[in-house]
C-alpha positions, 0 to 999 in steps of 0.5 A, spaced: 587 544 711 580 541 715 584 534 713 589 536 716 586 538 722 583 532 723 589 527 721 593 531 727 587 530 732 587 523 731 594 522 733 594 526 738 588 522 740 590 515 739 597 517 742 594 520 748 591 513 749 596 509 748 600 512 753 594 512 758 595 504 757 602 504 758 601 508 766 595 503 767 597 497 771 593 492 773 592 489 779 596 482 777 602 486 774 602 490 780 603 484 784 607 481 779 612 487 780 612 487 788 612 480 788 618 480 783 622 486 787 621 482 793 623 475 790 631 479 788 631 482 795 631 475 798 636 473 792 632 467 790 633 462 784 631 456 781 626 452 783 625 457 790 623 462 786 619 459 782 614 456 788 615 463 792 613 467 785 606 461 785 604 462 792 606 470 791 601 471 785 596 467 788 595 471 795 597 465 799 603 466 804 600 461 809 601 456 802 608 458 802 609 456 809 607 449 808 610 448 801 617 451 804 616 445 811 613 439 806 619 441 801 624 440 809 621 434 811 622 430 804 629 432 804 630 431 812 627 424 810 631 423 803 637 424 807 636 419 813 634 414 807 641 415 805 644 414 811 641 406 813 644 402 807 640 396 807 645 390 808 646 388 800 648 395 800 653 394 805 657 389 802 657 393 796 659 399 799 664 394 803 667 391 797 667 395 792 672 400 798 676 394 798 677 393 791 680 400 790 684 400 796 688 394 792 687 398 785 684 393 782 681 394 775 678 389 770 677 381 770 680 381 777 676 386 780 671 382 777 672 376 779 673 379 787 667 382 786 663 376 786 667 373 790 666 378 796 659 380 794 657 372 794 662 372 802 667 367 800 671 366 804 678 370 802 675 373 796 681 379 797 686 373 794 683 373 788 689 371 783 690 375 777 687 373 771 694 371 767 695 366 772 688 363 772 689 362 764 691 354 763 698 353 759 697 352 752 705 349 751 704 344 757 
């Protein structure tokens, strides 16, 4: 009976402390908590998420901010580099619009290709590849 007693007095214990363990949060859970609450009200995802929960679990907000306006600036100046070609990528970007306007596909489109890109003349003249072929029977 006295083993009985005890056996049920350590469960008892160690359930009691358990559940204390399971109530007890610490301080970075609860942060992760509010920060994760607040992440899913702004519905943010992916790479956003990922630097708002850093800067978030550390404490730094003002970080955020910088990050957020470094983050804008590159993709501002990324989008402005895309916009000025530099004159190689002009032609390519020319010819290659000419190219498949006249629908053109393998040895002759190649062969035009090279001719605009070196800036021949009437590159757009280009012959088809049948044509160009010597006679075998002459």
């Amino acid at each position: 009976m006295k083993k009985l007693l005890i056996a049920l007095s350590l469960a008892l214990a160690a359930t009691g402390a358990y559940a204390k363990d399971e109530k007890a949060a610490t301080p970075q859970q609860s942060r992760m908590a509010d920060c994760n609450k607040e992440a899913k009200a702004k519905d943010m995802k992916g790479d956003e998420r990922k630097a708002f929960m850093k800067s978030c679990l550390s404490g730094k907000p003002a970080a955020e901010a910088k990050t957020e306006a470094k983050t804008e600036a590159k993709t501002e100046a990324k989008a402005e580099a895309k916009k000025e070609l530099t004159p190689q990528q002009q032609k390519m970007q020319d010819c290659n619009k000419e190219a498949k306007a006249k629908d053109m596909k393998g040895p002759d489109r190649k062969k035009f290709m090279s001719g605009c890109l070196k800036g021949d003349a009437k590159p757009a003249e280009a012959k088809p590849a049948e044509a160009t072929k010597p006679d075998a029977k002459k």
